[in-house]
N, C-alpha and C positions, 0 to 999 in steps of 0.2 A: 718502589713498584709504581707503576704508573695510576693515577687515579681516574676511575669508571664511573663516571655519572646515571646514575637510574631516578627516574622523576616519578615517581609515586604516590599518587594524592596529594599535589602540591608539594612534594617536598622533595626535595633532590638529596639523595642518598649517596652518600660516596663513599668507595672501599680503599683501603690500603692497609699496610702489612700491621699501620697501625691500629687498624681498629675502624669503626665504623663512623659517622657524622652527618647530622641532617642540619638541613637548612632549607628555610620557607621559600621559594622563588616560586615562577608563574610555570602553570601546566604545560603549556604549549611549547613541543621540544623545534628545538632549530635545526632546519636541512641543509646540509653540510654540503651536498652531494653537485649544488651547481643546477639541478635540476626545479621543477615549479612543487610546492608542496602538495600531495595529495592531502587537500583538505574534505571536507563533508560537502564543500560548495562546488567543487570540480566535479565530486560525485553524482550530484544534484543535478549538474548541467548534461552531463552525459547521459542522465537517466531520462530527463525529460526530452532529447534526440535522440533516443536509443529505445527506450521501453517499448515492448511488445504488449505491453498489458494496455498500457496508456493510449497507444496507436487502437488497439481495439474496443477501449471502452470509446475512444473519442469517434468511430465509426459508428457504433452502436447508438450515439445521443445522436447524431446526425441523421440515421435512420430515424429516430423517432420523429426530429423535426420533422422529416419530410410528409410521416404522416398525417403530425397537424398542416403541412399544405398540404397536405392531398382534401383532407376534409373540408378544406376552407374553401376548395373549388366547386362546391355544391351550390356555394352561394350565388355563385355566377352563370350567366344564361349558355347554354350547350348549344353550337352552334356546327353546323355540318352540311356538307356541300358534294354532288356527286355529278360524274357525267356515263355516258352511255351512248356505244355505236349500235348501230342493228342491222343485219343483210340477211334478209330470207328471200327464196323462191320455190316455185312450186311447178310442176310438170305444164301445167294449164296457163299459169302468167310468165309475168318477164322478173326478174331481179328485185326485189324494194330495199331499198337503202333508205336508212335516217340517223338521224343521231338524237339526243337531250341533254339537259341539265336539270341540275335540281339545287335546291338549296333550302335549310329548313331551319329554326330555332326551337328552342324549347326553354321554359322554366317552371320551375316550383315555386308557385303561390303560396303554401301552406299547408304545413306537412305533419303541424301538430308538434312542433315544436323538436322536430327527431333529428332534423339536421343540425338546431344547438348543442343537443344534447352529443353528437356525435363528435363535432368540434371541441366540446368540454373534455370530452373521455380520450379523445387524443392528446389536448393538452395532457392530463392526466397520468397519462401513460411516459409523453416526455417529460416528466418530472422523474414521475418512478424510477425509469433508465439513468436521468442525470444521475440520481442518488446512486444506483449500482455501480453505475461509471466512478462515481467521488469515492466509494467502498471498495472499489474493484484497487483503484489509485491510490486510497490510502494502506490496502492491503499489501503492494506491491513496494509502496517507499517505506514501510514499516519493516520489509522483509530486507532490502536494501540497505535500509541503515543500521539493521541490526546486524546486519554484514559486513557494515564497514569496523564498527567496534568490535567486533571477534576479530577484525586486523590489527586493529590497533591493540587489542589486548594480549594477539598473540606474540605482538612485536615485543609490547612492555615485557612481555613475559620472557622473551628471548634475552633482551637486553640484564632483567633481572638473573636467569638462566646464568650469562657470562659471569656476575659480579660474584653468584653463588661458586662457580667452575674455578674459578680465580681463589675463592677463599678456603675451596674445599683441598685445592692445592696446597695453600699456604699451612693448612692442618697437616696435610698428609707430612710435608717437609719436616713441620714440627715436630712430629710423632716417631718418622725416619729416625729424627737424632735423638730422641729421649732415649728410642728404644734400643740403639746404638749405645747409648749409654747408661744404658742398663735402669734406667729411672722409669719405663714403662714397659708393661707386658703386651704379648705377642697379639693378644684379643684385641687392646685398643688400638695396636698400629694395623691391624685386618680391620678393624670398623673403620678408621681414618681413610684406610685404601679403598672400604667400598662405598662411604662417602662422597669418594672424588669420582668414582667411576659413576655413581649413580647422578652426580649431577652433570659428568661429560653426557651422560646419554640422556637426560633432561632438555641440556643444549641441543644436540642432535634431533630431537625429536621436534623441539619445537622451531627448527631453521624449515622441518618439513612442513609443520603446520605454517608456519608463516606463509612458505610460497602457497600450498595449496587455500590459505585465507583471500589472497589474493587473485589467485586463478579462479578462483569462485566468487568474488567479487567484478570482476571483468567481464566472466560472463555473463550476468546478474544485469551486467548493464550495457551488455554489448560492446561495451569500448576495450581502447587500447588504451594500458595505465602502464606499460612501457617506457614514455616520456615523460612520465611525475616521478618523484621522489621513492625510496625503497619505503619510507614510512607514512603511515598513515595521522596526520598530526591534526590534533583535537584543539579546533581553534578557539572554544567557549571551555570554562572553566566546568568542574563538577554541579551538574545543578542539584544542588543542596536545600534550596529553596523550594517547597511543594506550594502549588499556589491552592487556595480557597475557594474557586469558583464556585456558586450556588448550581450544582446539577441539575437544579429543579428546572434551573433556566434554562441550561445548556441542553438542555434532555432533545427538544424538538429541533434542532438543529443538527443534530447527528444522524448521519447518514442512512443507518437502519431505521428508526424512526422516520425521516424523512421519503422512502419509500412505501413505508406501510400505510403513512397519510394517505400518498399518493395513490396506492390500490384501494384505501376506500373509498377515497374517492370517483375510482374507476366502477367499482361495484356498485355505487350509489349513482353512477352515469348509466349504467347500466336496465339497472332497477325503473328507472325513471322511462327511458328508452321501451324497455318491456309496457309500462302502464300506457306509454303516449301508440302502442300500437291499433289500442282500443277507437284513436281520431281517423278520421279518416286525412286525404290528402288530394290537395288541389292543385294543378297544371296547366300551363298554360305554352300553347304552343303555335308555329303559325310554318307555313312553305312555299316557296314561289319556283314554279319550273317550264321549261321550255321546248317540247320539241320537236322540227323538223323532218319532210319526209324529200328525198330528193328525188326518187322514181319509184314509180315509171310516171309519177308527175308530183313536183315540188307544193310543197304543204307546211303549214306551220301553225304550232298551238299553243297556249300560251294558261297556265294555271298558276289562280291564289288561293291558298285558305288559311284558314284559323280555328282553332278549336278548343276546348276549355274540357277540361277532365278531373271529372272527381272519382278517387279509390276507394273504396269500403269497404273491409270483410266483411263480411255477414256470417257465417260458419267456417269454423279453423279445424273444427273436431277438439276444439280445446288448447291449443296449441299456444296461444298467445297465455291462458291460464299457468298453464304449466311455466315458461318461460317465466313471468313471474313469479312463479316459487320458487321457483330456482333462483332467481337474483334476491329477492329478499333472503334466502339464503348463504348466499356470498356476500351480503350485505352483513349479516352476522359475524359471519368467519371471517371478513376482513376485520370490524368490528373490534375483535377478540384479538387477532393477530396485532391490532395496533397495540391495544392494554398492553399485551404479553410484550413486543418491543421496548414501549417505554419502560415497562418494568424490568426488563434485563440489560436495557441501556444505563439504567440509573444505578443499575447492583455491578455494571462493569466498571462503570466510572470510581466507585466507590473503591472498587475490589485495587482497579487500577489505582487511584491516588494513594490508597492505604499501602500498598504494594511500594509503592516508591518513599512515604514517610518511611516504615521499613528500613529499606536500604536505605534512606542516607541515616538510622540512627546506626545501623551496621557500621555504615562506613567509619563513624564516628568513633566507635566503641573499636572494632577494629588499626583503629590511627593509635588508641591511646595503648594498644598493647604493642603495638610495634614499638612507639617510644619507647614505651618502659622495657623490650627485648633489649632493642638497643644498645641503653645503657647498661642492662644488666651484661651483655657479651661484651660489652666493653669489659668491664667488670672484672669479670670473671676470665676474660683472656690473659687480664694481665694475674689476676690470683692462681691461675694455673700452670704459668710459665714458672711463679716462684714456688712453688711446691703448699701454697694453700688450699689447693681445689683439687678434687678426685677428678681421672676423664672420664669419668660413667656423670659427675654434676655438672663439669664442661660443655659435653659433648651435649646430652638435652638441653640445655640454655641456647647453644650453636641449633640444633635441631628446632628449637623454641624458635629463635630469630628468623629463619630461612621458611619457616610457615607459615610464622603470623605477616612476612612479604609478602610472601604470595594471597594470606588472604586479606591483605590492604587493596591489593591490585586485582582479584575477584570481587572483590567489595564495591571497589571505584568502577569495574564496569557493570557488576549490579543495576548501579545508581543511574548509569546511561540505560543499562536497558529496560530498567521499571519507567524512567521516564519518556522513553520512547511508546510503550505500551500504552503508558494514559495519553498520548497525542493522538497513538494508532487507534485508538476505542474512541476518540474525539471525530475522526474520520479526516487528520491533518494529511495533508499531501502537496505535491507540489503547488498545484494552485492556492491552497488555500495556507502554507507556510512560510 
């Protein structure tokens, strides 16, 4: 019988009529097909010319820039220029025509500090949005990649699917001739036949989820995965390894944090903004214009000035009051919202790293019972072909093997998707991976 290679947590599993056999080789399977590998990096590049989330968060931070120049244009003198024709008459005279110019400047001497302040709260604001942009993007390749591994897991699982279809065959044949000859009853050769049936439709089910893994993965990223390989190959090994980083440190660098700085800080631009309404504001302005009369007899005139302006309320009815309570209020609630952030930033991270220690001790304790299935269906194949083994002890050992597979290989992608979660609560994404 030909031999079926399945890679499994490291280990390449291969079936034949003999019996089962593992052996340690490296995870990343080979594409046979002539075509370029769909690996995690092709997917990566697609998603970065393709994403719809990315294209909108990166409009959104560009918006905010523009803000901060919009605000930065305060600091500069307003300068404006006009002209003007005129033709009136009247029953009594003849026609008058003329025309003008004008031209004026203006600037703010001192405003009480309201145009720093306003400048700062825009900066502010572009920060906030970069952070939602970096959340928005890490939200978006966390969903993505966790898409790409439900391909690859459904593939394994196909590929596993066959070797199981292949061996559930090789039972049923065996059971055909016992029961032909008289050495086994009718119950175990109907369990043997719905064995094989139930693993043909195992196979069948998952050739559907495969295509549909992948038609959900393409459109995910807009592209065409057409021209890569049928499989999805995992070019880093199992990360096994949880790293230690101090959260304490990492905490204000993550992207919900890093927005909610940002809004208190917008609150506290704000608050300050409200108290500076109390100053008054000083201007300075000046205009030079020109204009000529052509009839019913030619004239021309000619004006400068300058002026200096100071604003002060005197009565608002309270208004300027109120607006500061109101900011010292949002000054609070921002306040509170940052605590609350950091504090479920630091219990994600945690929840995340612990999440993934977890799976890989799964994975681990899961490996060691496959071995020992393994051997034991070894075993136990051959003790029941010689009349040592019941097919009711058999056949669960066999039922034992074909499970603890599958959950080697739920296990191994576990381990991918706890460690994609603590990247994704990190706020990693293309830029920043």
């Amino acid at each position: 019988m030909k031999w079926i290679p399945l890679i499994v947590s490291g280990i390449l599993l291969t079936h034949s009529t003999g019996g089962w056999a593992a052996n340690a080789v490296p995870t990343a399977p080979v594409t046979q097909s002539g075509k370029p590998a769909l690996t995690w990096q092709v997917v990566e590049n697609l998603l970065q010319d393709h994403s719809r989330v990315l294209a909108i968060s990166t409009l959104n931070v560009q918006l905010s820039r523009a803000g901060v120049q919009e605000a930065h244009t305060g600091l500069t003198p307003q300068l404006s220029a006009g002209v003007s024709g005129t033709v009136s008459k009247s029953n009594s005279d003849s026609a008058a025509t003329g025309a003008g110019a004008s031209l004026s400047i203006s600037q703010v001497l001192w405003d009480g500090g309201k145009l720093g302040v306003g400048i700062a709260n825009a900066e502010s604001r572009f920060a906030a949005s970069e952070a939602v942009a970096i959340q928005a993007a890490a939200n978006d390749y966390a969903h993505v990649r966790n898409q790409f591994y439900q391909l690859w897991y459904s593939q394994a699982l196909l590929r596993l699917n066959k070797t199981i279809v292949d061996r559930r065959a090789d039972q049923y044949e065996l059971l055909k001739y016992r029961y032909a000859s008289g050495l086994e009853h009718e119950g175990a050769l109907m369990t043997s036949k719905a064995n094989w049936i139930d693993a043909q439709t195992a196979f069948t089910q998952s050739e559907r989820t495969v295509a549909l893994n992948r038609l959900t993965l393409a459109q995910s990223v807009s592209g065409d995965l057409s021209g890569f390989s049928d499989d999805a190959t995992m070019a880093d090994s199992v990360p096994v390894v949880v790293p230690s980083e101090n959260h304490y440190i990492l905490v204000d660098r993550l992207p919900a944090v890093r927005e909610a700085t940002a809004q208190l800080a917008v609150a506290k631009g704000n608050l300050t903004a409200a108290q500076l309404q109390l100053l008054p504001a000083v201007s300075a302005g000046g205009s030079a214009s020109k204009s000529l009369t052509f009839s019913p007899t030619s004239a021309q005139s000619d004006n400068l000035s300058a002026q200096v302006g100071i604003n002060y309320s005197i009565w608002d009815g309270g208004a300027i009051g109120i607006a500061q309570k109101s900011a010292e209020l949002r000054v609070a609630s921002a306040e509170l919202a940052l605590e609350q952030a950091r504090t479920t930033a630091l219990l994600s991270l945690e929840v995340a790293r612990e999440n993934w220690r977890s799976a890989v001790e799964n994975l681990v304790v899961q490996t060691q019972f496959w071995n020992a299935n393994v051997s034991r269906a070894n075993i136990a194949g051959l003790q029941y072909k010689s009349g040592r083994l019941s097919f009711n002890e058999w056949i669960l050992i066999e039922n034992n093997l074909v499970q603890s597979q599958k959950s080697v290989l739920r296990a191994q992608l576990d381990v991918w998707v706890a460690e994609s979660e603590w990247r994704h609560v990190k706020g990693e994404s293309l830029d920043t991976n």
